[in-house]
N, C-alpha and C positions, 0 to 999 in steps of 0.2 A: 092278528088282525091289523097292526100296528104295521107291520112290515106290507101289508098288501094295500093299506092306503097309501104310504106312502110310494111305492110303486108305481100303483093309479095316480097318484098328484106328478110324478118326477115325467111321467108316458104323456098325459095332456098338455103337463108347459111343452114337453119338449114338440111335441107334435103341434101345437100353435107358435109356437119358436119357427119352425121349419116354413109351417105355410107361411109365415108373416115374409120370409123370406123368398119363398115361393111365389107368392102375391106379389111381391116387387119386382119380380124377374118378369113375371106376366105383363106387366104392369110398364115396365121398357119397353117391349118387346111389341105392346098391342095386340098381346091375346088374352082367350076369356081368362076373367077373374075370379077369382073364390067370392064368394058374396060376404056379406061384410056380417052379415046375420050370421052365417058360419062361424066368423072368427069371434063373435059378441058370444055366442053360444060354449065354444070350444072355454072361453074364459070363463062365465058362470057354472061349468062342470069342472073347473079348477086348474085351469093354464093360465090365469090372468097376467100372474108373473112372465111366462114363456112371451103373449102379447107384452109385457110393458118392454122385455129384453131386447123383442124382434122387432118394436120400434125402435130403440136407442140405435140397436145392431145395426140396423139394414136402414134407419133412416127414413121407414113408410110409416103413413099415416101420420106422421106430427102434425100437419096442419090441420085434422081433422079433430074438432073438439069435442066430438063424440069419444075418441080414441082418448086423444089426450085425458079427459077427464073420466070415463067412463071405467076404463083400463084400472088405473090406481083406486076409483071409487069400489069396483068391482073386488078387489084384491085385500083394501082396506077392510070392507064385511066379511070375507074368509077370514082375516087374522081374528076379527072379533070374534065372530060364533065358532073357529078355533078355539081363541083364549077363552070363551065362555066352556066349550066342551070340556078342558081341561081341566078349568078349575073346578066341574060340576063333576068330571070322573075320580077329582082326588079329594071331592069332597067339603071342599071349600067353599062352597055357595050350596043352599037348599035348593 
């Protein structure tokens, strides 16, 4: 089970990594956009990481304080209810 979430978690960043990257070639280029709902989505199903990389990487969305801050908030509640899951699967929290 172990190994197929993390699967699923490595397939989402990396697939919001891409478009983040993708969106900015769009984005030169003046053609259509990924919507931004897209990429907010793709991170609460668990790429938050792939978005914060494919801002640093490719340079989009920094000025956007939704991005900016939503990204790392988004990503900071997966480590919690992570480290909550763990500690409750090995028993260490009732």
């Amino acid at each position: 089970m172990t190994t197929y979430l993390l699967c699923y978690l490595a397939a989402v960043t990396l697939l919001l990594f891409v478009l983040m990257g993708v969106d900015k070639a769009r984005a030169k280029r003046g053609a259509r956009r990924i919507p931004e709902a897209t990429l907010f989505f793709l991170a609460v199903l668990g790429g938050s990481l792939g978005g914060m990389l494919g801002m640093a990487a490719f340079h989009h969305k920094t000025l956007h304080r939704s991005f900016r801050i939503g990204f790392p908030v988004i990503f900071l509640c997966q480590l919690a209810l992570a480290g909550y899951l763990f500690l409750k699967w090995k028993g260490m929290i009732p």
